[in-house]
N, C-alpha and C positions, 0 to 999 in steps of 0.2 A: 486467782488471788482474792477474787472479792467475794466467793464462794466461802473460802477458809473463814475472811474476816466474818461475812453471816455467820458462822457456826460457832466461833469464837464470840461473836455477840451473846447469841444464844445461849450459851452455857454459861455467859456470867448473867445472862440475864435469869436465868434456871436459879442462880445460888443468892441472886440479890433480892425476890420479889419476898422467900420465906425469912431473910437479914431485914427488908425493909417493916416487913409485917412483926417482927420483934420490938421496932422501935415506935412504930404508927399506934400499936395499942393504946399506949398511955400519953401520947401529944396531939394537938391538934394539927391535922392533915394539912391545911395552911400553911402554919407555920412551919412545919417539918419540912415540904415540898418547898415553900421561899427559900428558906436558909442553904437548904441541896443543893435550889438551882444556882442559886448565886456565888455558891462557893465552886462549882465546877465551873460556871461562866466565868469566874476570874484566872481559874488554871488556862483554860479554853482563851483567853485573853493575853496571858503570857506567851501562853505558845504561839497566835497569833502575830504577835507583838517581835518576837524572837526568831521567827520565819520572816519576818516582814509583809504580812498578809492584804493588809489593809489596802486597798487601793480605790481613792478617792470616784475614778472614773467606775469602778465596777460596783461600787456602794450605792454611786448616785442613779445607775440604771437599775438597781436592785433592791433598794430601801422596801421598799413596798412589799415585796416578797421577804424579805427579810424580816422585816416587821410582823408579818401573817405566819412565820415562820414560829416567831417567840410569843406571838399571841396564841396560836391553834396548838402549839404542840410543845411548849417550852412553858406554859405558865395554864391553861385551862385545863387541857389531855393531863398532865401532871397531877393537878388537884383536883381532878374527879378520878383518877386512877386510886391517889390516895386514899381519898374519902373512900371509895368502894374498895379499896383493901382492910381498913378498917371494917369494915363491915361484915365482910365476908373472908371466905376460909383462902390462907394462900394458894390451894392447889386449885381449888375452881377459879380464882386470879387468873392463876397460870394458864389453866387449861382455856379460858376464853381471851386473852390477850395473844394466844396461839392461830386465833383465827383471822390475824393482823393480813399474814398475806394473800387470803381472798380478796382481802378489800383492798389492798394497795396494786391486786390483778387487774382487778375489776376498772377500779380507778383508772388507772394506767392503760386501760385497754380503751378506755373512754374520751380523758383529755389525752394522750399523749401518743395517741393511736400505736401503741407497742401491741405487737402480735401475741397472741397465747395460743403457741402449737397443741398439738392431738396430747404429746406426751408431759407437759407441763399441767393442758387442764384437768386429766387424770391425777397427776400428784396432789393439785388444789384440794380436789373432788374428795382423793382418799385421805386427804390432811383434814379435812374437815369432816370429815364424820369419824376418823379415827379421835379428835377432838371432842366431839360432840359424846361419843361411847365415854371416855373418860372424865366428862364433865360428869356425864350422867350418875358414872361411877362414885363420885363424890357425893352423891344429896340420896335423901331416902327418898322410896317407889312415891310418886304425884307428888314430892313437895315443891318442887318448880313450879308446878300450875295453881297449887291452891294456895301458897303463899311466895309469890315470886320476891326473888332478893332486891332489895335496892341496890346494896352490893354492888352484888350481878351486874345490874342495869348498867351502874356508873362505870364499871371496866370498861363494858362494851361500849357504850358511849365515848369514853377514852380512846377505845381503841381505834375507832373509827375514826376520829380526830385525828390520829397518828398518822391513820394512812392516806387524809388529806394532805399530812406536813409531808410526808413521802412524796405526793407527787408536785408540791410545790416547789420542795427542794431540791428533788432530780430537775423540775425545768431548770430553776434558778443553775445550776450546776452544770446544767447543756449552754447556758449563757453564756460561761466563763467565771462565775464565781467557785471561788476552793469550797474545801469539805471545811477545811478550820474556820473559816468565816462563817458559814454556815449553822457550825455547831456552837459557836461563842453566838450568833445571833439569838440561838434558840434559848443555850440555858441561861445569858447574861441578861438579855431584856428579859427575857420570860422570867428572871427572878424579880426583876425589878418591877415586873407590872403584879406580880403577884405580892410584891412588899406593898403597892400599891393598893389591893384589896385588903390586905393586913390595915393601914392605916385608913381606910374608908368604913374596915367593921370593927375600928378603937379594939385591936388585938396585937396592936405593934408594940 
């Protein structure tokens, strides 16, 4: 089941970065990714709310992960993802934001001592240079080297962010904290610290 739900991630994540790249043109990155987060962190809040989610004891031994949760991946990974989709082309977005699950391997293989069998690090292996082929695919022969993207840079920067919030979140989540906690952590603070940069760079 959580295989389906990855996939089903994927695919809207496939139809939302060329929808988001429609709208980032002509707003500032900022502002666009505050107002996102904080409107999903209040749905994310209802339904919380409506489960009965919150649980004082699980909050108080997990604030801290929680908080590093809407900090790393709810409000900064957010707005350098933006700003580098401004920047650069959706499908090289895409194509480098696809190389999330090396680093959430890697991670994982690191803090959280999860195994990566013979046939898994194969699939890494072939994910990533079948990515890398079609990155390439996207830019004309040496424009990578002689004028590298900032773009670029800030996806993958992003990306990498992510897949700290990935291994924060799965520990938090071996705790005893839910996914909905989790997720209202990420995009409700992470809006709010980002409204926070909004009113520190007088764009509020």
């Amino acid at each position: 089941l959580g295989t389906v739900f990855a996939i089903i991630a994927a695919i809207i994540s496939g139809i939302a970065i060329p929808a988001n790249k429609l709208f980032i043109v002509k707003l500032d990155p900022l502002i666009f990714t505050s107002i996102r987060s904080l409107i999903i962190g209040s749905i994310f809040l209802l339904i919380s709310l409506s489960r009965k989610e919150f649980s004082k004891k699980r909050i108080k031994a997990n604030w801290k992960s929680l908080l590093a949760i809407a900090f790393i991946g709810g409000a900064l990974a957010f707005y350098l993802y933006f700003s580098g989709l401004k920047l650069t082309t959706a499908g090289r977005s895409a194509f480098l934001h696809k190389t999330l699950p090396l680093y959430v391997a890697l991670l994982a293989f690191i803090f959280l001592k999860e195994k990566i069998d013979r046939k898994i690090l194969t699939a890494i292996i072939l994910m990533f240079f079948g990515t890398v082929i079609l990155y390439m695919g996207q830019i004309k022969p040496g424009e990578m080297w002689q004028n590298p993207s900032l773009g670029d840079l800030l996806v993958i920067v992003a990306t990498f962010l992510w897949a700290m919030e990935n291994i924060i979140a799965k520990k938090v989540m071996r705790d005893g904290e839910s996914n909905f906690m989790v997720s209202f952590s990420r995009m409700f603070f992470g809006g709010l610290i980002l409204f926070g940069f909004l009113v520190l760079s007088n764009r509020l």
